[in-house]
Structures are given as structure tokens and as C-alpha cells.
C-alpha positions as CSV (number, residue, x, y, z in Angstrom):
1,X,112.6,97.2,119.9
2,X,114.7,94.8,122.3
3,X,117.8,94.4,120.8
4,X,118.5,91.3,122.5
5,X,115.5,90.0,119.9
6,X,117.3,89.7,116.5
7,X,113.6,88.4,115.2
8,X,112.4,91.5,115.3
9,X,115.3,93.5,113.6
10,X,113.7,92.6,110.5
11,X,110.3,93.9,111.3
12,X,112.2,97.0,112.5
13,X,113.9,97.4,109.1
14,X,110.4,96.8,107.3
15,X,108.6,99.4,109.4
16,X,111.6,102.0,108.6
17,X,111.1,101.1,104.6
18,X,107.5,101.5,104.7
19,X,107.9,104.8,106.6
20,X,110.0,106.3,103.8
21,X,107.7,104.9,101.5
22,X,105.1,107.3,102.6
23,X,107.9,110.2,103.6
24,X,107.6,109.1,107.1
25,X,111.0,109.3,109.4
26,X,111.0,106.4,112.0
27,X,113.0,106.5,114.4
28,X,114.2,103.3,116.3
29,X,114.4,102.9,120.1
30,X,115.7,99.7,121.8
31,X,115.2,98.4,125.4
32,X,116.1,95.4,127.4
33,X,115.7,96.4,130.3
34,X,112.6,98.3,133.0
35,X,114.6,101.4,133.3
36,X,115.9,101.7,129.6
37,X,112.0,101.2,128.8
38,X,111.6,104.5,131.2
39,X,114.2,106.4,129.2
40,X,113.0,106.0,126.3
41,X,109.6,107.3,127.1
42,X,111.4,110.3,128.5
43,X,113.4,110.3,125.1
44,X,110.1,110.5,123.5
45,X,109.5,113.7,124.5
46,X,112.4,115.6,124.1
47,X,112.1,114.1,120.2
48,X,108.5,115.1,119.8
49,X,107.9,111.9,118.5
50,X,104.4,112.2,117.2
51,X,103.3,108.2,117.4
52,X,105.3,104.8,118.9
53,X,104.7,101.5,117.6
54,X,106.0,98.6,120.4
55,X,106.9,95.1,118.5
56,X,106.2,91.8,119.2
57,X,108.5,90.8,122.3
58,X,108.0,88.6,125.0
59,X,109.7,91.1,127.3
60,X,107.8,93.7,126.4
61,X,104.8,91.5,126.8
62,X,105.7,91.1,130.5
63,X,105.7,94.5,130.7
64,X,102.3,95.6,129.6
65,X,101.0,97.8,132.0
66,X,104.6,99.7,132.6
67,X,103.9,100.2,128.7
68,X,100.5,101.3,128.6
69,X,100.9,103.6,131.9
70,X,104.2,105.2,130.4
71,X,102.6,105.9,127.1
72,X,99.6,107.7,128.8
73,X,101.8,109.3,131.3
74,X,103.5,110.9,128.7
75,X,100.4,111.4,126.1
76,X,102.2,109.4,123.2
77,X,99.9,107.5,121.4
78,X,101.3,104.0,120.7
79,X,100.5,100.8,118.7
80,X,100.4,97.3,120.0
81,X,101.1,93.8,119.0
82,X,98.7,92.4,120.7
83,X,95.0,93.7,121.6
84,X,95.4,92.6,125.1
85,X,97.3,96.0,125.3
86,X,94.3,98.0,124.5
87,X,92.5,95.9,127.0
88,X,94.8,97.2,129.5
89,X,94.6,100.4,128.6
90,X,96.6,101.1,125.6
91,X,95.2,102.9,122.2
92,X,95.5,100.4,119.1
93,X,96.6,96.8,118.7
94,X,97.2,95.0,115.3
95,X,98.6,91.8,114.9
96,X,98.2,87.4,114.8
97,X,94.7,86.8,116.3
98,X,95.4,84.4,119.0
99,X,93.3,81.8,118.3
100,X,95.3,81.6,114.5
101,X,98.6,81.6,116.1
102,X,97.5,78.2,118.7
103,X,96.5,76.6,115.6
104,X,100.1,77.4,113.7
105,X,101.2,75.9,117.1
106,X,99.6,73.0,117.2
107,X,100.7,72.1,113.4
108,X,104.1,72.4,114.6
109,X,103.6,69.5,116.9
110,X,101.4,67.6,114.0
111,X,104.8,68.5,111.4
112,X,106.9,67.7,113.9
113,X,105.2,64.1,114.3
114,X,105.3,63.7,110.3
115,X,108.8,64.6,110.3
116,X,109.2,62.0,113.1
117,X,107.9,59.5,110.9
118,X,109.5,60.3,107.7
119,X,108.6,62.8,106.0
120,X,110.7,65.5,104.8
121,X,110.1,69.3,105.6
122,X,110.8,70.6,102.5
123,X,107.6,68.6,101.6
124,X,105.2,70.3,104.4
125,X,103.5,73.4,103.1
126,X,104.2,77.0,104.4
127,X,101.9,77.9,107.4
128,X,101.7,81.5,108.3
129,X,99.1,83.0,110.5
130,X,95.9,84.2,107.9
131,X,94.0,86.2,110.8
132,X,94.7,89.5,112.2
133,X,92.8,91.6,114.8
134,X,92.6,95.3,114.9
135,X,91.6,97.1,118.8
136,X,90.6,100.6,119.1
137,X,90.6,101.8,122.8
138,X,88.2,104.6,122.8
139,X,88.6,106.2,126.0
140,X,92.1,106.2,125.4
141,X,91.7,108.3,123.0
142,X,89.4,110.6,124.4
143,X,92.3,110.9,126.9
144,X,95.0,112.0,124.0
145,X,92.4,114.3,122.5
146,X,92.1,112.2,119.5
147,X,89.3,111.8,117.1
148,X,89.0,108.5,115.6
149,X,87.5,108.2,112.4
150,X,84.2,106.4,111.8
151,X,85.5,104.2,108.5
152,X,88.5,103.5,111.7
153,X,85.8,102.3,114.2
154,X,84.1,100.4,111.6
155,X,86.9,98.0,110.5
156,X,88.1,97.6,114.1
157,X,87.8,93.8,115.4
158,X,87.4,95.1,119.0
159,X,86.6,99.0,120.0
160,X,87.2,99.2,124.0
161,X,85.0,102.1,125.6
């Protein structure tokens, strides 16, 4: 996580629920900077950390392929927000399927043009994204020495081979 994104502290605290949920221990590393992004890789290690999920960040989206080449550098297989990831190389991606999250923006500008002339927000409905896409990178895989499951490839939006 990027501390210096206090969006994502909640997702953090979500993920951490859900993991003792299911007996899971998740552990938390932040990084806001290239190098802190390299020691915690290196951290990752040392901790035997079985699995990394990266969060939605716009630094960390500038820093996909130091991402993607860290996690197979160091075998850790590791979850994206974003199937561009797994495009570049990286193993899984689950989140807001771009074309849903352009439309969300472009209602903000139509809300923002009702609001403009008059109307009052606590009127507009709630918009949150309704589409997600799923990525399995196959050969990525194959690289960790993991099997992915049939029923896994089947529900996947996008498999990369």
C-alpha cells in the first residue's frame, strides 16, 4: 500500500478483515517510493510471504513493469488492480473494468452540470462501478510452478498465454 494514499487505507483494513475471516494473516507493506518498492520485495522473502496483493494506486500504476519484474524476480505470485498488469507480465488482475469506470467519469461531469444548474446532490443517485474483470496470465504461472484450476480459467475475463 502507498501510505501517502489514505483512499486505500480502507481497502487495506477490508482485506486484513476478510483475511481473518478465512484464518488468513495479512500482512501490510507500504511504499512511496522506487527503492522502498525494492525492499519490500526483498522483505518478502525473508517473511515467506506466500501471495501479494498490490492496491489501486496511481504510483504504483506508474510503476508497472518495476512490479511485475520484481514479483517474478523474486517468484511471489501477486494480484493486480488492473488487468493491464497481467498484460505486462504479471499473474492475476481483478478490479473496475475500464470501460465502467470512463462512464462513472463521464456522469461526474453530467452531475456536475445538474448541480450547476440546480440541483441538489443529495438528490443524484449513487453510481458505483457494476463491472469487474478478472486476468489470468498463464505463462506466468507456468513460470511460478502453479497450476491453475479449470473452474479458475473458465470464469477469467481475459487468460494471457
Amino acid at each position: 500500500m502507498n501510505p501517502t494514499n489514505l483512499v486505500t487505507e480502507l481497502d487495506t483494513q477490508n482485506m486484513q478483515a476478510a483475511g481473518r475471516s478465512v484464518g488468513q494473516q495479512i500482512i501490510v507493506f507500504r511504499a512511496s517510493t522506487t527503492s522502498e518498492i525494492d525492499a519490500v520485495f526483498a522483505g518478502l522473502v525473508e517473511r515467506r510471504v506466500s501471495g501479494l496483493v498490490i492496491n489501486s494506486d496511481g504510483f504504483f500504476a506508474n510503476r508497472r513493469e518495476q512490479l511485475v519484474a520484481l514479483a517474478a524476480r523474486y517468484s511471489v505470485p501477486t494480484s493486480y488492480w488492473e488487468r493491464s498488469f497481467v498484460e505486462a507480465g504479471g499473474l492475476t488482475s481483478y478490479g473496475t473494468s475500464l470501460t465502467d469506470l470512463y462512464r462513472l467519469y463521464r456522469l461526474a461531469g453530467t452531475y456536475a452540470g445538474r448541480i450547476l444548474k440546480g440541483d441538489e446532490p443529495v438528490d443524484l443517485p449513487v453510481q458505483q462501478p457494476t463491472n469487474f474483470e478478472f486476468a489470468i496470465n498463464l505463462k506466468t504461472a507456468k513460470a511460478f510452478g502453479l497450476q491453475v484450476p479449470p473452474t479458475l480459467v473458465a470464469i477469467a475475463d481475459e487468460i494471457v498465454e
